[in-house]
N, C-alpha and C positions, 0 to 999 in steps of 0.2 A: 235285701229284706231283713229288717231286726228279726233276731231271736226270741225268742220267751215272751212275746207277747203275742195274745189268743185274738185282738185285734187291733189294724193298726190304725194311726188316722195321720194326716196329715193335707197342708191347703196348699196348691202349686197355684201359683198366679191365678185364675177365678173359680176354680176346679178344687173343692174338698174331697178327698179321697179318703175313702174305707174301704180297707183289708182283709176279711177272714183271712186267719195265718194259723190255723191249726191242719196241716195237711196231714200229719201223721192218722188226725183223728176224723179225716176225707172232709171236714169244716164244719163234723155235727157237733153242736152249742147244748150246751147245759143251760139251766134257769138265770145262774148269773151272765152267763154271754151272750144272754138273748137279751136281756135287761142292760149291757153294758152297748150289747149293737144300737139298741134305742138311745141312751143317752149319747151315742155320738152321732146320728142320725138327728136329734133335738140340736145338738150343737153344732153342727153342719147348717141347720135353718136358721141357726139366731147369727152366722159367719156375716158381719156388715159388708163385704167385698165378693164373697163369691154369686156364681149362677146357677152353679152346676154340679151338683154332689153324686159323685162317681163310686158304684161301689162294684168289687171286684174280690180276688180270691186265689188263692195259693194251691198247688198240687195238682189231682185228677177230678173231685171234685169242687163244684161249686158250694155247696152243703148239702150234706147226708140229714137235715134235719135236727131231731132233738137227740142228744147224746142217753140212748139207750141206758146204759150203765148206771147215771143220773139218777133213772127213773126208777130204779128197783129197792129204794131206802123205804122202812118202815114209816109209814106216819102213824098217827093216835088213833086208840081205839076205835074202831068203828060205830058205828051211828050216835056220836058225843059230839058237841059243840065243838069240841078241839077237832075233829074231824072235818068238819065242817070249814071250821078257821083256815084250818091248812091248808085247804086245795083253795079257798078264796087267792088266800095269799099269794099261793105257791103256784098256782093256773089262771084262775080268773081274772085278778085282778094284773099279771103277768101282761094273759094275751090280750087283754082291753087297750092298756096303757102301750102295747109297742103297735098293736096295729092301729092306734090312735095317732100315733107318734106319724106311721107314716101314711096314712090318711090325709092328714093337717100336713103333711111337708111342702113351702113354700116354690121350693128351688127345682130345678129341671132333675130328675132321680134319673140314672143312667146305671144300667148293669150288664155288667159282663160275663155271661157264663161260660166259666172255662170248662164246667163238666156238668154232673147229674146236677140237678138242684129235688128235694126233698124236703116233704111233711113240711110245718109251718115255713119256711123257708121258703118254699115253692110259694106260698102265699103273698110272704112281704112281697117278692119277687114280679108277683103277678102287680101288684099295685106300684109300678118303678111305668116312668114316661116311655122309657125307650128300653129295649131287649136288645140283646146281640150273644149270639152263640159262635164259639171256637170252631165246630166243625158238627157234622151229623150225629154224632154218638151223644150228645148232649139230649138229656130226654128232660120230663118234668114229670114226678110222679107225688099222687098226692096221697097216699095207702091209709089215708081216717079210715074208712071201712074194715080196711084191714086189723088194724091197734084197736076194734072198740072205742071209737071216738067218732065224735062229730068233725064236720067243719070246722079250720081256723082260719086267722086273719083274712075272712071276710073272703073268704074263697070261693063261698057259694055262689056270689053276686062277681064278682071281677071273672072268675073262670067262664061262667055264661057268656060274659059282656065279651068277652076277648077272644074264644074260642065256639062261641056257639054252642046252644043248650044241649046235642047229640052228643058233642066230642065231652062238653065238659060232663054229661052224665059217665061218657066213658072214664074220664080223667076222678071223677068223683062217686058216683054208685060203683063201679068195679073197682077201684083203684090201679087205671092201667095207666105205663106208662105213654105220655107223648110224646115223640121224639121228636128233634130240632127242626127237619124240613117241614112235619105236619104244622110244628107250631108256627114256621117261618109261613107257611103256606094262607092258613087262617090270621096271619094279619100280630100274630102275639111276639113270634122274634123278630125284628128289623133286617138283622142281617145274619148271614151263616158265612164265617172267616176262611173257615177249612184249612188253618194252620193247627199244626201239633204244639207247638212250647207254649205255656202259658204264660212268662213274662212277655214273649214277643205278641201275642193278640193282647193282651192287658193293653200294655204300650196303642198298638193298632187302635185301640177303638178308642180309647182316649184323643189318641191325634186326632183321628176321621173327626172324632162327634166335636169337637173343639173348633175345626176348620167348617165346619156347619154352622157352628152357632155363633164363632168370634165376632163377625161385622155384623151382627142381628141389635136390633134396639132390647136391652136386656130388660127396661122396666118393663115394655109391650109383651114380651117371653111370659113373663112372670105375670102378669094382668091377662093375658090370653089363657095361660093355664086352670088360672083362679074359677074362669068364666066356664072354662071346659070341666072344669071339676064341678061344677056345682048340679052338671046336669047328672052327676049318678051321687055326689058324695053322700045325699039323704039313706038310699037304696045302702051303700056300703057302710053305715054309720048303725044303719037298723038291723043286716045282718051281723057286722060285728056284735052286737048286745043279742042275738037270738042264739049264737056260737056258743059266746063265753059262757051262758046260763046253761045250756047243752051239755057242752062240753063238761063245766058243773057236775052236774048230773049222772053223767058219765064215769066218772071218777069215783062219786061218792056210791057208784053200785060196782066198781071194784074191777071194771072190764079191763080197763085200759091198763092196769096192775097186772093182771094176768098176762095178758096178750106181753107187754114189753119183758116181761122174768121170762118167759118163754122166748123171745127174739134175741134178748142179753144167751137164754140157753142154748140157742141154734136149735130149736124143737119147735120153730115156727118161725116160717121164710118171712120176710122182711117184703117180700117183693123189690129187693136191691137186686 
């Protein structure tokens, strides 16, 4: 695994692969790594040879979400236009643009969680074709409630769709977590490995889902997804834009500010 890069990407014969590689920091992304995961997820769709864009992840986590730390810089005065600009920028137009990115992705999206997955992250996550978890300790938690935030990438509607509107009010009004066999249970993780190292289940699910789909008609794959997608993408397209305006909102009354100085201070549990 290279060093010093926060992620990685690389295309093995029809299979693009992306890495979270930051484990020291459990794989929570800041503003630009969440922005850089999009653009290699964009590039992954425009790859003229692959099928199958594989994304996976280094350490104990899968991702911790958004890099706390990140979150606690000054922006501009309050209730100014420059105020206003900033969170467009810096949130809105952020979470629009990457859960658009993987909304719109053509190719078969394949994810591997080697651990927790978290806050927006659990999101992109939930919108991935196929799931597979390492072992049971693998949970999904989604703590918007918790930070003073709304709903992101379209979580309100995929969490419903995939886990059923009881568990996802659990997974979303409380912000509890879900662990791997509930989710394996309800239909949302594929498979539970129950291997310990993470390069060795990485490897595992990559071969398995490879020897599934290699002798498959790969335009039909990709034509049959199109068709499958079409039956929710309106629903996912219109909660995304009811998030980001939210979410918005949310920001510009200062909650989600508070709430993360305080999780950065360990004076309000994270629910990690």
């Amino acid at each position: 695994m290279a060093e010093g890069q926060d992620i990685l990407y690389e295309v093995r014969d029809q299979v693009a692969i992306i890495t979270l590689n930051l484990p020291k920091e459990l794989n929570a992304l800041d503003s630009n790594q969440y922005l850089l995961l999009g653009t290699l997820i964009e590039r992954a769709d425009k790859e003229k040879d692959t099928v199958v864009t594989f994304i996976r992840s280094t350490g104990r986590y899968f991702s911790a979400g958004a890099n706390v730390k990140s979150l606690t810089g000054t922006p501009p005065s309050e209730g100014t236009i420059e105020e206003v600009d900033y969170w467009l920028s810096k949130f809105t137009a952020r979470n629009a643009y990457l859960t658009t990115i993987f909304q719109d992705h053509s190719k078969v999206l394949v994810c591997a969680l080697n651990g927790p997955v978290v806050g927006l992250s659990s999101a992109l996550v939930s919108m991935c074709d196929f799931i597979y978890a390492k072992n049971e300790k693998v949970f999904l938690l989604a703590p918007f409630a918790n930070l003073g935030l709304v709903t992101e990438g379209s979580c309100a509607a995929t969490l419903v769709q995939r886990l059923g509107i009881s568990v996802a009010n659990e997974a979303l009004l409380l912000s509890r977590p879900i662990f791997a066999r509930r989710l394996e249970s309800l239909g949302f993780v594929n498979k539970i490995y129950n291997v310990e190292d993470t390069e060795k289940f990485n490897d595992l699910v990559l071969e398995d889902f490879w020897n599934m789909i290699k002798d498959l008609h790969f335009d039909s794959v990709r034509d049959i997804k199109k068709i499958i997608k079409s039956t929710y993408i309106q629903e996912w397209q219109s909660v995304n834009a009811q998030e980001v305006v939210g979410g918005l909102f949310k920001w510009l009354e200062h909650v989600p500010q508070t709430k993360f100085k305080k999780v950065a201070g360990r004076q309000l549990k994270h629910k990690l």
